[in-house]
Chimera marker file (.cmm) of the C-alpha trace (Angstrom):
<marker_set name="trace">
<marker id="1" x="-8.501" y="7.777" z="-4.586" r="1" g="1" b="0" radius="0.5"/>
<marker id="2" x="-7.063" y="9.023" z="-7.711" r="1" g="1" b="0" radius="0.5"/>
<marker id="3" x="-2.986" y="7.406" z="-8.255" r="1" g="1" b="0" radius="0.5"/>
<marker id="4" x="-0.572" y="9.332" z="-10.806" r="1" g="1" b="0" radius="0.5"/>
<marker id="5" x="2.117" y="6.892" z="-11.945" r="1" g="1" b="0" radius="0.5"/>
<marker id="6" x="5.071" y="8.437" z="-13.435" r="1" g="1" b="0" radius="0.5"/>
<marker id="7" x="6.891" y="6.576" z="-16.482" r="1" g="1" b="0" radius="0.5"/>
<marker id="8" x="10.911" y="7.398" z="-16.390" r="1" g="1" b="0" radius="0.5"/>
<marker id="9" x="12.114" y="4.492" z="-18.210" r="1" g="1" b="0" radius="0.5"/>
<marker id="10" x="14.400" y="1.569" z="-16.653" r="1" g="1" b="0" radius="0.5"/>
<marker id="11" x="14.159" y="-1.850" z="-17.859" r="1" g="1" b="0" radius="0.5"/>
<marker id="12" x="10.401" y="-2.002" z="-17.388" r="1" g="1" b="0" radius="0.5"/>
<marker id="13" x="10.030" y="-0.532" z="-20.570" r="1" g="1" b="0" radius="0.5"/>
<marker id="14" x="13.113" y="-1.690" z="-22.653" r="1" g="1" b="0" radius="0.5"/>
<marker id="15" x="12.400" y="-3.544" z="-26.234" r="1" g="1" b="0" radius="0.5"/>
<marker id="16" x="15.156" y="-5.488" z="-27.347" r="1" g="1" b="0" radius="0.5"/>
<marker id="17" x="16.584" y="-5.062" z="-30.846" r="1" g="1" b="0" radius="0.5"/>
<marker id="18" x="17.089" y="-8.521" z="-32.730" r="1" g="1" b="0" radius="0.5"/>
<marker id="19" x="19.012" y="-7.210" z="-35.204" r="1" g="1" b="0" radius="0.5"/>
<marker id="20" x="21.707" y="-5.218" z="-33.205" r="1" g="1" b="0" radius="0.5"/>
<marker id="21" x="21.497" y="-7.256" z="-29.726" r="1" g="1" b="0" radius="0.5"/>
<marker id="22" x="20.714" y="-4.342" z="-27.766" r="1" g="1" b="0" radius="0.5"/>
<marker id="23" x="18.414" y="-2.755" z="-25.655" r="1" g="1" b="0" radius="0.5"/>
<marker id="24" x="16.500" y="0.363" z="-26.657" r="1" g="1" b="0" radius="0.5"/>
<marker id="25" x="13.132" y="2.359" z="-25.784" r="1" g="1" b="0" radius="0.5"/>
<marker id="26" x="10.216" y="3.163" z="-28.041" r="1" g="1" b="0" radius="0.5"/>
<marker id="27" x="6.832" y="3.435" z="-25.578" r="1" g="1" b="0" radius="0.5"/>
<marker id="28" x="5.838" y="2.769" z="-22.091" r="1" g="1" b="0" radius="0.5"/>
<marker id="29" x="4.230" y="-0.704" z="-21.824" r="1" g="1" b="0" radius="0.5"/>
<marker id="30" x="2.355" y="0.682" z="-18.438" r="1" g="1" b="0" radius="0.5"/>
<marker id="31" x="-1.062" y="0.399" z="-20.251" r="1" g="1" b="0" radius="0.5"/>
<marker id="32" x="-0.875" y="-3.111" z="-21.337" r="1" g="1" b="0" radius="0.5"/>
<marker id="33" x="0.576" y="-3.912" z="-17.690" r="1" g="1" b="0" radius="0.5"/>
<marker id="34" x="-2.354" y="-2.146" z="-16.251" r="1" g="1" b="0" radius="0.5"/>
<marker id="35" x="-4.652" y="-4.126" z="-18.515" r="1" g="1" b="0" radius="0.5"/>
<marker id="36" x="-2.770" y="-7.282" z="-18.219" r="1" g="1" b="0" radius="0.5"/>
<marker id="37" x="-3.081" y="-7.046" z="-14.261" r="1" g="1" b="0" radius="0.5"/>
<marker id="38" x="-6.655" y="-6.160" z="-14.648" r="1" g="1" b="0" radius="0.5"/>
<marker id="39" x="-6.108" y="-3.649" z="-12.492" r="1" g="1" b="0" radius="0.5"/>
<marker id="40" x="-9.292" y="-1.296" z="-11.336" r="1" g="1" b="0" radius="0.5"/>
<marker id="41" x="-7.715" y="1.885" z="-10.214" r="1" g="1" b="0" radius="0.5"/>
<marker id="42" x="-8.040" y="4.900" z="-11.036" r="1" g="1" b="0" radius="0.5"/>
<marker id="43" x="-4.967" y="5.895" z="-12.505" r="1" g="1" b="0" radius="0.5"/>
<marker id="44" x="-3.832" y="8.614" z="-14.470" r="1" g="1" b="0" radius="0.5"/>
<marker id="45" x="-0.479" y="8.328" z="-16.383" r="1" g="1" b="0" radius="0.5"/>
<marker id="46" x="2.371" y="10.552" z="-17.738" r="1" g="1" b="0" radius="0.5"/>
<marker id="47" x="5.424" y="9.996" z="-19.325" r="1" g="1" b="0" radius="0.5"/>
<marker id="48" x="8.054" y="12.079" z="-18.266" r="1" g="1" b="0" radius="0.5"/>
<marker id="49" x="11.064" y="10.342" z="-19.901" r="1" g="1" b="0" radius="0.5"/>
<marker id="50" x="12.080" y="7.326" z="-21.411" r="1" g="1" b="0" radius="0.5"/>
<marker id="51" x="15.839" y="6.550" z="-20.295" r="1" g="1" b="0" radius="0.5"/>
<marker id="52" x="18.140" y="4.314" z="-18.433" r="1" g="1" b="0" radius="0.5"/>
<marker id="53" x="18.238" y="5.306" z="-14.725" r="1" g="1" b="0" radius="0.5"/>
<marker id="54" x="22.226" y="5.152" z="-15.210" r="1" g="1" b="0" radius="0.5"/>
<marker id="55" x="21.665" y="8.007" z="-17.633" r="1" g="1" b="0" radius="0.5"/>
<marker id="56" x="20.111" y="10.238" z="-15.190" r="1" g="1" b="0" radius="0.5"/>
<marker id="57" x="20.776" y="13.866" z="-14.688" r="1" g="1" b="0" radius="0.5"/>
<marker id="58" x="20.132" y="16.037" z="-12.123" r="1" g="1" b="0" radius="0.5"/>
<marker id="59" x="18.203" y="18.088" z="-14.451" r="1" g="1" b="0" radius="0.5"/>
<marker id="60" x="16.403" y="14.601" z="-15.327" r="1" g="1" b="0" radius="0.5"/>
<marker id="61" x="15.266" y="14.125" z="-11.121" r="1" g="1" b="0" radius="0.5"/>
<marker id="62" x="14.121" y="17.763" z="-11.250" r="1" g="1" b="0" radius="0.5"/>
<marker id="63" x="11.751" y="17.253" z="-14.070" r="1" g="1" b="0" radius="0.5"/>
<marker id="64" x="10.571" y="14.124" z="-12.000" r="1" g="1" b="0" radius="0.5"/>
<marker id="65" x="10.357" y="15.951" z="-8.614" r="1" g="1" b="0" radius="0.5"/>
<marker id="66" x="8.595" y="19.380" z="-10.276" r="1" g="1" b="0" radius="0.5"/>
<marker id="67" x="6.080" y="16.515" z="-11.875" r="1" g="1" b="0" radius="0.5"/>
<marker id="68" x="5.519" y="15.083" z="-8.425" r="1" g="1" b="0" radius="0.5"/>
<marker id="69" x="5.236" y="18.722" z="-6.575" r="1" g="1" b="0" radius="0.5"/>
<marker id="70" x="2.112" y="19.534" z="-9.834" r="1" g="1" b="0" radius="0.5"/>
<marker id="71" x="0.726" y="16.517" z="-9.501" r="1" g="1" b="0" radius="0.5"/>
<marker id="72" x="-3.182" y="16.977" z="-8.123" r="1" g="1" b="0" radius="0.5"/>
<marker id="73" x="-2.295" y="13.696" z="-6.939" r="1" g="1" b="0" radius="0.5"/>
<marker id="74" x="-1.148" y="13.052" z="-3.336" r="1" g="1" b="0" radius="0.5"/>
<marker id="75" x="-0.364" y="9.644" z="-4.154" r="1" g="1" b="0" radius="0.5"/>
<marker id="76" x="2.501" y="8.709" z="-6.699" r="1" g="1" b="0" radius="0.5"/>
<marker id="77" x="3.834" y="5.918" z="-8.251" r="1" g="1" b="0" radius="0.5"/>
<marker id="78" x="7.204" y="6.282" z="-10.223" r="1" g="1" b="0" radius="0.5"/>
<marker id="79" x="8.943" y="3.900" z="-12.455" r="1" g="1" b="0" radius="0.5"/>
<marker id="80" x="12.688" y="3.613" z="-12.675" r="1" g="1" b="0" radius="0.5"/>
<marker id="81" x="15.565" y="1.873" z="-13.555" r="1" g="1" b="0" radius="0.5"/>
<marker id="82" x="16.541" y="-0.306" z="-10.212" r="1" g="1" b="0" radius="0.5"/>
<marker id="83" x="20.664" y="1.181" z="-11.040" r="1" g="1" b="0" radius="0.5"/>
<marker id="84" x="19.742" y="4.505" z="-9.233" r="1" g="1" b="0" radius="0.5"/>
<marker id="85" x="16.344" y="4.210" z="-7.924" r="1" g="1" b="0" radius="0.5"/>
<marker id="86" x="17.467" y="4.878" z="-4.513" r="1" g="1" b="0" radius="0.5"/>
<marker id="87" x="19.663" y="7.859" z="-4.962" r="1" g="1" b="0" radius="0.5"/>
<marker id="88" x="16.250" y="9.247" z="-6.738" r="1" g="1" b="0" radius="0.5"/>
<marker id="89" x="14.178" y="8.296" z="-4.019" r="1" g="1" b="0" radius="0.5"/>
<marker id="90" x="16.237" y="10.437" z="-1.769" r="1" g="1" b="0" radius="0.5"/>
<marker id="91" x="16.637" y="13.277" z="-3.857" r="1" g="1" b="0" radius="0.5"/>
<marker id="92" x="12.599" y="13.125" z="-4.000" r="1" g="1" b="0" radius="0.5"/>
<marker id="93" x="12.383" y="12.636" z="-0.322" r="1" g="1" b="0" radius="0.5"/>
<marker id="94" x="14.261" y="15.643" z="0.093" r="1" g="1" b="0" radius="0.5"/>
<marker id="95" x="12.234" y="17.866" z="-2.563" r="1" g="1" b="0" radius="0.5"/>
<marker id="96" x="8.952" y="16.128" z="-1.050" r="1" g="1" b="0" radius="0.5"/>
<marker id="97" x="9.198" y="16.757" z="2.645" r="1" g="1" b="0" radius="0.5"/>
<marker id="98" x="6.320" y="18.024" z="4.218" r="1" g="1" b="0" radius="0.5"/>
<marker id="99" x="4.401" y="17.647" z="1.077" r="1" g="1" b="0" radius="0.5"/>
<marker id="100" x="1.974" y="15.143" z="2.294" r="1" g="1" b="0" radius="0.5"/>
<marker id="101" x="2.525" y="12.683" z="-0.457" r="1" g="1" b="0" radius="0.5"/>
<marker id="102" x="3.191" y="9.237" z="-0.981" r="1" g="1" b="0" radius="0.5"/>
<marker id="103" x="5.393" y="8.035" z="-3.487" r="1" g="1" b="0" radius="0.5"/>
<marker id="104" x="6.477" y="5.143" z="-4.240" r="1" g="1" b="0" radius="0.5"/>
<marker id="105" x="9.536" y="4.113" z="-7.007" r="1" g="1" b="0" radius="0.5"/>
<marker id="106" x="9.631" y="0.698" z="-8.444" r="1" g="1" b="0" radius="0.5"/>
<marker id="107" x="11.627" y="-0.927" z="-11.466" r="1" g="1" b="0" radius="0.5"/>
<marker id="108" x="12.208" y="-4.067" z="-12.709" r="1" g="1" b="0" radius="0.5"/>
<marker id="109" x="15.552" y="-6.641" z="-13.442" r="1" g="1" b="0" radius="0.5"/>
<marker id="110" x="13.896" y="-7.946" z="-16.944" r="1" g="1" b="0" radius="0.5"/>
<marker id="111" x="12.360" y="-5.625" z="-19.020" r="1" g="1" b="0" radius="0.5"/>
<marker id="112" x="8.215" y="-6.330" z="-19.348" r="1" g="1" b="0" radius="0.5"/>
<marker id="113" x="9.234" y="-6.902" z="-23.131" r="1" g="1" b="0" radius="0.5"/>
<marker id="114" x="10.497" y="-10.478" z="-22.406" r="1" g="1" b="0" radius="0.5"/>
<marker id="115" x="7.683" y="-12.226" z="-20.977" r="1" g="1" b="0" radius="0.5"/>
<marker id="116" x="9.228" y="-13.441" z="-17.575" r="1" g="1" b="0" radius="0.5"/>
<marker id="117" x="9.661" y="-10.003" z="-16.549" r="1" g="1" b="0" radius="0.5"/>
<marker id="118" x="9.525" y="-8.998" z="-12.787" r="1" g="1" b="0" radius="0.5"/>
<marker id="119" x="8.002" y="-5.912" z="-13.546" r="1" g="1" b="0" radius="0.5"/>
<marker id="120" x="4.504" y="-6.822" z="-13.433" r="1" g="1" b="0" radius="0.5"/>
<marker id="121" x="4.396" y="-8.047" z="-10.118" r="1" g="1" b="0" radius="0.5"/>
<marker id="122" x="6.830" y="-5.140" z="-8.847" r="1" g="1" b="0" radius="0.5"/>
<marker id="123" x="4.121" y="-2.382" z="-10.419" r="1" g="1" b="0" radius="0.5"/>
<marker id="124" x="0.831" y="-4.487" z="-8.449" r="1" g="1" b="0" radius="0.5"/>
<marker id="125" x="3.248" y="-4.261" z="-5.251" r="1" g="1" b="0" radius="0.5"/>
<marker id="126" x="3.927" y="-0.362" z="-5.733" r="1" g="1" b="0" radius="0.5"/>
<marker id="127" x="-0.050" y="0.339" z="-6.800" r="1" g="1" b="0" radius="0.5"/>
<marker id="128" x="-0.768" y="-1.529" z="-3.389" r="1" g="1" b="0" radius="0.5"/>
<marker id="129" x="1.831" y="-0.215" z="-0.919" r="1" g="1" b="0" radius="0.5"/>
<marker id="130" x="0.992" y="3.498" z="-1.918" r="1" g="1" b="0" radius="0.5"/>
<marker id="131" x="-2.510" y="3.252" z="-1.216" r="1" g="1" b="0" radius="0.5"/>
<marker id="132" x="-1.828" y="2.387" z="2.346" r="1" g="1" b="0" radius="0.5"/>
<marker id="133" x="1.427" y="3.675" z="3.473" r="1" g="1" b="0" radius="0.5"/>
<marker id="134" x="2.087" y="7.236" z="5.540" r="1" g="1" b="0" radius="0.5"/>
<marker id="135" x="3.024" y="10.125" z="3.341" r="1" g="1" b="0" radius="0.5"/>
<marker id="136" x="6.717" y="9.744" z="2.167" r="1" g="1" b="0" radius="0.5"/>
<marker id="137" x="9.029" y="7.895" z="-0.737" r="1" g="1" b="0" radius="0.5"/>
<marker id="138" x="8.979" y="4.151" z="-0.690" r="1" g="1" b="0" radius="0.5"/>
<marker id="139" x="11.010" y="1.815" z="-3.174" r="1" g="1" b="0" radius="0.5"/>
<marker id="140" x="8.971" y="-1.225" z="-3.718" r="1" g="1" b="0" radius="0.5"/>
<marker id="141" x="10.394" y="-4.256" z="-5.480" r="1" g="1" b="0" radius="0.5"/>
<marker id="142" x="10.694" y="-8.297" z="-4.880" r="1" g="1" b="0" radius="0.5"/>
<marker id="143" x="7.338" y="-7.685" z="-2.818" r="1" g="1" b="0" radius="0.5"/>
<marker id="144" x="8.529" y="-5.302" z="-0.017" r="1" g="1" b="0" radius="0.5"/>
<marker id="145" x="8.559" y="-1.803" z="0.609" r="1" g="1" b="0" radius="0.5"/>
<marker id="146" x="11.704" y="0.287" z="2.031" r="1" g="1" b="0" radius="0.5"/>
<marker id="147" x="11.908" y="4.105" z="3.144" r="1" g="1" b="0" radius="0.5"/>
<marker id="148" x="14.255" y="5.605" z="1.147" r="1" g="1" b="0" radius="0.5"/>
<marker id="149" x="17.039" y="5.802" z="3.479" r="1" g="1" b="0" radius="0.5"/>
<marker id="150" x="17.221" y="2.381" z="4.404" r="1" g="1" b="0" radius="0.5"/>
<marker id="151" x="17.295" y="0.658" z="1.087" r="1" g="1" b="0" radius="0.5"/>
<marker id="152" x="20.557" y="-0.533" z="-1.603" r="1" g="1" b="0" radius="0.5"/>
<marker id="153" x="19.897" y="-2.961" z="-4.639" r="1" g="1" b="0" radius="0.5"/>
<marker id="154" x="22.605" y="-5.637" z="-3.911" r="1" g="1" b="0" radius="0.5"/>
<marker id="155" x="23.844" y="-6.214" z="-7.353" r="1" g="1" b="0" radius="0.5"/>
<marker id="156" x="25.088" y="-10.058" z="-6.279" r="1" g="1" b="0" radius="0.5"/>
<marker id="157" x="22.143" y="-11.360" z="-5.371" r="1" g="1" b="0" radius="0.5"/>
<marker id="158" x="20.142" y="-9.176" z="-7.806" r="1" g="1" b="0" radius="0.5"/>
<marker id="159" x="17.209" y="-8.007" z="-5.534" r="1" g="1" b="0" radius="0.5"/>
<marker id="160" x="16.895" y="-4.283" z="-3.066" r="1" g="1" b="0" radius="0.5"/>
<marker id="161" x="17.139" y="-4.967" z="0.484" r="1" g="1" b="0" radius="0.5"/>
<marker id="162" x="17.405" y="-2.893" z="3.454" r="1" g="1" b="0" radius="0.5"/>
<marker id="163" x="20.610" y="-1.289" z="4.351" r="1" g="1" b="0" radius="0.5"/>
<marker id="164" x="19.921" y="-1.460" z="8.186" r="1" g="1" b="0" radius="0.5"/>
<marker id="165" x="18.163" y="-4.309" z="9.765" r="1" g="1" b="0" radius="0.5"/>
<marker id="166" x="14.585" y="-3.427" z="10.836" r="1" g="1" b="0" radius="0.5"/>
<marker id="167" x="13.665" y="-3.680" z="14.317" r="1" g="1" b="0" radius="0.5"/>
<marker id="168" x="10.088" y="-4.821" z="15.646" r="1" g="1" b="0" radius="0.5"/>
<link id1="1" id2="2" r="1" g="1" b="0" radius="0.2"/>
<link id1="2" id2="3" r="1" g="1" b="0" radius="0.2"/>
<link id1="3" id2="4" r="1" g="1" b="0" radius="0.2"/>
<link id1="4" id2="5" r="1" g="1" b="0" radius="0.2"/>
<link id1="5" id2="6" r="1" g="1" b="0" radius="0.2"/>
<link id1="6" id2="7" r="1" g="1" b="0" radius="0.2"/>
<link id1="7" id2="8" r="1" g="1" b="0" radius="0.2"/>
<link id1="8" id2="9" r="1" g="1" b="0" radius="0.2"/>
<link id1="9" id2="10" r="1" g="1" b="0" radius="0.2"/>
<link id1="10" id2="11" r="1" g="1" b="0" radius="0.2"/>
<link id1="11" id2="12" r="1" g="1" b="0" radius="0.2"/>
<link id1="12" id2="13" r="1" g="1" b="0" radius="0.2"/>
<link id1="13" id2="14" r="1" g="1" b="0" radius="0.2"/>
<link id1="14" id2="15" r="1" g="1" b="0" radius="0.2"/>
<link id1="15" id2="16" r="1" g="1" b="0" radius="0.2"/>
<link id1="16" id2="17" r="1" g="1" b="0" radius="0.2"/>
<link id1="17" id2="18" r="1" g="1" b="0" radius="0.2"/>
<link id1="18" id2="19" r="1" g="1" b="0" radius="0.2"/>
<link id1="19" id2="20" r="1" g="1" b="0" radius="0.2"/>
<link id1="20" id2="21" r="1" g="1" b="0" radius="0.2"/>
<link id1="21" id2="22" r="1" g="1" b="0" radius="0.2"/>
<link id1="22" id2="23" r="1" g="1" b="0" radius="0.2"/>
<link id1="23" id2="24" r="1" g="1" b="0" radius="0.2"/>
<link id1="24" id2="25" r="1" g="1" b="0" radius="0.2"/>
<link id1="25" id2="26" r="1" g="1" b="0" radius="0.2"/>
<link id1="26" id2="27" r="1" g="1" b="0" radius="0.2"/>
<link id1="27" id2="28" r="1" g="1" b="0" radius="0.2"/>
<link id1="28" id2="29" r="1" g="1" b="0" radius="0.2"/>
<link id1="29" id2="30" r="1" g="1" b="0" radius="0.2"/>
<link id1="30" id2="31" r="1" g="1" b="0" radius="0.2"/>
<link id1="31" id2="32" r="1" g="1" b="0" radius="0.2"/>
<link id1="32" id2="33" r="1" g="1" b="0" radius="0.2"/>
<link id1="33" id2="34" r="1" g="1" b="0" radius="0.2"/>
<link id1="34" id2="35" r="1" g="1" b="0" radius="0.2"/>
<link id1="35" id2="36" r="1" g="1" b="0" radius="0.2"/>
<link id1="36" id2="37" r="1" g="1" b="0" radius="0.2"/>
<link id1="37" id2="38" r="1" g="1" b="0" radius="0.2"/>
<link id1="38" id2="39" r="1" g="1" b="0" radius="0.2"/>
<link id1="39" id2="40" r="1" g="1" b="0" radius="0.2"/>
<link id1="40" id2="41" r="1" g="1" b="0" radius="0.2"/>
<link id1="41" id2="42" r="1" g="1" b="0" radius="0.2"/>
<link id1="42" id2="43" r="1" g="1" b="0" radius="0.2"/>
<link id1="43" id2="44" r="1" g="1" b="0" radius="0.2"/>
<link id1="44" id2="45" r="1" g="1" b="0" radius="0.2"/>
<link id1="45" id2="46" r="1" g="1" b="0" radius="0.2"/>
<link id1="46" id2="47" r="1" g="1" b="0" radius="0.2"/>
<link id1="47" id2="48" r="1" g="1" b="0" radius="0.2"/>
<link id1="48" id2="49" r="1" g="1" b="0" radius="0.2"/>
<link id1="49" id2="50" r="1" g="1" b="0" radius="0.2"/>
<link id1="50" id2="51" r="1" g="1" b="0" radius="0.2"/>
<link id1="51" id2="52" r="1" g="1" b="0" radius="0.2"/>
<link id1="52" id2="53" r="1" g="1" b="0" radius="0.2"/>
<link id1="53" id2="54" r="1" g="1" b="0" radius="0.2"/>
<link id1="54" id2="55" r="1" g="1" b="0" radius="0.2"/>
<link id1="55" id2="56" r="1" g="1" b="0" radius="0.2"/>
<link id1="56" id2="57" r="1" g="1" b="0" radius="0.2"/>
<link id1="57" id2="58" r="1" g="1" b="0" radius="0.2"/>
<link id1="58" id2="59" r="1" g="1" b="0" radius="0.2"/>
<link id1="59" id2="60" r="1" g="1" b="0" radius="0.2"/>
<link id1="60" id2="61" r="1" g="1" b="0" radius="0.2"/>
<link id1="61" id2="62" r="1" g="1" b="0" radius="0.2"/>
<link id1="62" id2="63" r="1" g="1" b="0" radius="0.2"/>
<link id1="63" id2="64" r="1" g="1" b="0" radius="0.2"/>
<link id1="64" id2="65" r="1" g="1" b="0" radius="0.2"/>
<link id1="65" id2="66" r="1" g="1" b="0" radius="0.2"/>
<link id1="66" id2="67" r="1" g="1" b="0" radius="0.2"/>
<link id1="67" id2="68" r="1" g="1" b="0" radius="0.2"/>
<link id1="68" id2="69" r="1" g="1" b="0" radius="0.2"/>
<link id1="69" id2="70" r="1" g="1" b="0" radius="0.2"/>
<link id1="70" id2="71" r="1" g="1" b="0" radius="0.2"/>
<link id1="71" id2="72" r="1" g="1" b="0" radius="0.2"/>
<link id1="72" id2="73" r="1" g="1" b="0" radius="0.2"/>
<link id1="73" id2="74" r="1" g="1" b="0" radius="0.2"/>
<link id1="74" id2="75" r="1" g="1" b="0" radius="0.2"/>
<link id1="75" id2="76" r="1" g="1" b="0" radius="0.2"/>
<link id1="76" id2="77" r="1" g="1" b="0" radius="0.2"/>
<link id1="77" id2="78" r="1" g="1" b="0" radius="0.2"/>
<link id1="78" id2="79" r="1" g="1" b="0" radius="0.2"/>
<link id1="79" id2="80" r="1" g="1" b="0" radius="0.2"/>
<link id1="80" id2="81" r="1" g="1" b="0" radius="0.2"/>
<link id1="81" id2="82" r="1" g="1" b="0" radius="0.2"/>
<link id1="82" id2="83" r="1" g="1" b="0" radius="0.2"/>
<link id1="83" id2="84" r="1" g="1" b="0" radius="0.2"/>
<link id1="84" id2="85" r="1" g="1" b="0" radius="0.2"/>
<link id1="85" id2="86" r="1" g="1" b="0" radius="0.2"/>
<link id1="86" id2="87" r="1" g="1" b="0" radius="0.2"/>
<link id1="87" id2="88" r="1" g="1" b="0" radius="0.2"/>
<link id1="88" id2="89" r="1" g="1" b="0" radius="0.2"/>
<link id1="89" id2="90" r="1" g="1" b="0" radius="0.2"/>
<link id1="90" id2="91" r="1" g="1" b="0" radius="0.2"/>
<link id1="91" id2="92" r="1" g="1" b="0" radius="0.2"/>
<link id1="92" id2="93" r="1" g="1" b="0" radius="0.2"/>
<link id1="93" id2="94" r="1" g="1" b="0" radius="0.2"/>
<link id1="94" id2="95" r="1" g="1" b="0" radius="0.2"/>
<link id1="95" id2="96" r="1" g="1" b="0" radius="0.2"/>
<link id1="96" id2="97" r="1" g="1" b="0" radius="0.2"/>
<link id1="97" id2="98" r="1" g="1" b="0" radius="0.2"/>
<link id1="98" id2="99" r="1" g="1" b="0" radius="0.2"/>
<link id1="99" id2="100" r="1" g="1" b="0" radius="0.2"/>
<link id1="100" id2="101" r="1" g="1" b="0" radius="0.2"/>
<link id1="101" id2="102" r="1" g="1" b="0" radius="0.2"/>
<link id1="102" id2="103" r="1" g="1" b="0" radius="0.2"/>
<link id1="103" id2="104" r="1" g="1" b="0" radius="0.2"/>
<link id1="104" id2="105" r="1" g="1" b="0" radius="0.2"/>
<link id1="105" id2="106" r="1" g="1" b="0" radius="0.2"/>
<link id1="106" id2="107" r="1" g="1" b="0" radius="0.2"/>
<link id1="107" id2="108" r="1" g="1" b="0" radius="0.2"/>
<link id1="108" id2="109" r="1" g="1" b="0" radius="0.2"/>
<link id1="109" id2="110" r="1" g="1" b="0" radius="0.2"/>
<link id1="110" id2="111" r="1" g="1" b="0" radius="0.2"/>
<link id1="111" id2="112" r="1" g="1" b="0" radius="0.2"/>
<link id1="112" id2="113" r="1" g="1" b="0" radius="0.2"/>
<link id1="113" id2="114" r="1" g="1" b="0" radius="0.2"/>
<link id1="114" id2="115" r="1" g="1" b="0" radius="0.2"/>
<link id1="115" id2="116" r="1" g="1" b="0" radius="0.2"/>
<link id1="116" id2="117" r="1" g="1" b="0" radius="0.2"/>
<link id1="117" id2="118" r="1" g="1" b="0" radius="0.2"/>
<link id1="118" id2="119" r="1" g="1" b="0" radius="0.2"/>
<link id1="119" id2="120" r="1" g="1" b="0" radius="0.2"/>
<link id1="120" id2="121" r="1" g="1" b="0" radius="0.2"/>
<link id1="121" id2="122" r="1" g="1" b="0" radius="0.2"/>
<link id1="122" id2="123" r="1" g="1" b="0" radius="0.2"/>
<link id1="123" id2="124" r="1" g="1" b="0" radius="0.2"/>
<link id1="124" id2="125" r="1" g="1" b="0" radius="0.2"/>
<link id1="125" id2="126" r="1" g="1" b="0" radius="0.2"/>
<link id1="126" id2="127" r="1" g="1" b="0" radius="0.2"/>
<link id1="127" id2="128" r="1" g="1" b="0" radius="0.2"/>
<link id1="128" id2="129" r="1" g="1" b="0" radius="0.2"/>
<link id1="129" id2="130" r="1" g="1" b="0" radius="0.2"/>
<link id1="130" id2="131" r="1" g="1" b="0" radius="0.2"/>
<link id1="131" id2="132" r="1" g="1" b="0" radius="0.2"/>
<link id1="132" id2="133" r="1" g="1" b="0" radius="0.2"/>
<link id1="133" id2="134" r="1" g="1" b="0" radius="0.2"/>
<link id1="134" id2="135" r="1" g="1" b="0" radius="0.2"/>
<link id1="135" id2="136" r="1" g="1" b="0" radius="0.2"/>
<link id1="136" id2="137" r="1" g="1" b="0" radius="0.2"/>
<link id1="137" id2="138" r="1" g="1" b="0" radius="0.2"/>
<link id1="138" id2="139" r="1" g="1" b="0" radius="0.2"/>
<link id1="139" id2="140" r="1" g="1" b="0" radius="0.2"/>
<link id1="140" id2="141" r="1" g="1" b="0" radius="0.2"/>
<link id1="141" id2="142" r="1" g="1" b="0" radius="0.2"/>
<link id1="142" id2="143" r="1" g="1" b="0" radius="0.2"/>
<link id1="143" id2="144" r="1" g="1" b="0" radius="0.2"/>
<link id1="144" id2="145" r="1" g="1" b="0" radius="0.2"/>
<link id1="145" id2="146" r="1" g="1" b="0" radius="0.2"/>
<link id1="146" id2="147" r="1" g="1" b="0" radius="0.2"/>
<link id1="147" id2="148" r="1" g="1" b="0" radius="0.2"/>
<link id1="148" id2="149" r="1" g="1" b="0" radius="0.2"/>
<link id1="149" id2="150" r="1" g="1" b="0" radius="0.2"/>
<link id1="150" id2="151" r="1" g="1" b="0" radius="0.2"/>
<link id1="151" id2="152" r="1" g="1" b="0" radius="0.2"/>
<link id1="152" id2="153" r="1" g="1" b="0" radius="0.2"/>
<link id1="153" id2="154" r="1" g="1" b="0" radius="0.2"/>
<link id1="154" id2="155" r="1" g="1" b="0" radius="0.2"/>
<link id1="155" id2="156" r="1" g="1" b="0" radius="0.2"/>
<link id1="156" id2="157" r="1" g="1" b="0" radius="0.2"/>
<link id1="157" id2="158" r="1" g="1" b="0" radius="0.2"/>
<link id1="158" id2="159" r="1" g="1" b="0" radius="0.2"/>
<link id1="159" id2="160" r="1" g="1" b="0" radius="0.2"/>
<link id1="160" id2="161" r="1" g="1" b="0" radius="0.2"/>
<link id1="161" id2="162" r="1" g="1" b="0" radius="0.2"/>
<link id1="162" id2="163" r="1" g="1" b="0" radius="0.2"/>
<link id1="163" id2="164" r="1" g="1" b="0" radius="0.2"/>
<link id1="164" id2="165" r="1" g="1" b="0" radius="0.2"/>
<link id1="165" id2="166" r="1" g="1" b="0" radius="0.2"/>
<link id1="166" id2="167" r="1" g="1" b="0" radius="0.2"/>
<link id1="167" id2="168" r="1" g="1" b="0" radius="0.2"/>
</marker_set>
């Protein structure tokens, strides 16, 4: 099983500028993640943009949903910055239905960059869930998955949770 990961940008890949005290983009740091987490997939990956998720266009989602439509890939991996991750996950869902694929969106809170960032561990989650989940979109993060219409990123308590309780 062959996974495409898409690179949009988000905090996973932000460098920090010493100098000017901001945050800024250069390259994706998904290879050295991949590496760092040993991981043994086969994985192929493509940048499609570097930017901040609050940034996005619609233009921007189309270019990720015509990437995930081409894709030879039926299972998809996309990372994104955690501000709008869930309104692309349902534009995606939309685009996607029927499709038979799997994708899943993930993101982190500190960008990879800093050392302690969440985004390793958020990337292993995503690499896992879409191997075994149904086709559909997903947003992984803080080690769950949600459908894309029943997740939110509370901004208080800094994590995504689901926007409906889930019943057993």
């Amino acid at each position: 099983m062959s996974i495409r990961i898409l690179v949009t940008g988000g905090t996973f890949d932000k460098e920090y500028d010493e100098i000017h005290g901001t945050l800024h983009f250069e390259s994706t740091h998904l290879p050295a993640m991949l590496e760092h987490g040993r991981c043994k997939l086969d994985v192929r990956v493509r940048t499609v943009m570097m930017i901040d998720s609050l940034e996005m266009s619609e233009a921007d989602r189309e270019a990720i949903l015509g990437q995930c439509r081409r894709s030879p890939e039926d299972r998809i991996v996309i990372t994104h910055g955690t501000d709008t991750m869930a309104e692309t996950a349902a534009f995606l869902a939309q685009g996607l239905e029927g499709s038979g694929k799997t994708v899943v969106l993930t993101g982190a809170m500190i960008p990879f960059a800093f050392g302690s960032s969440d985004g390793l561990f958020n990337l292993g989650s995503a690499l896992s869930f879409v191997q075994v989940l149904p086709p559909g979109v997903y947003v992984a993060m803080n080690g769950r998955y949600f459908p894309w219409d029943n997740v939110r990123k509370n901004r208080e308590r800094g994590v995504f949770e689901a926007i409906r309780p889930e019943t057993s």
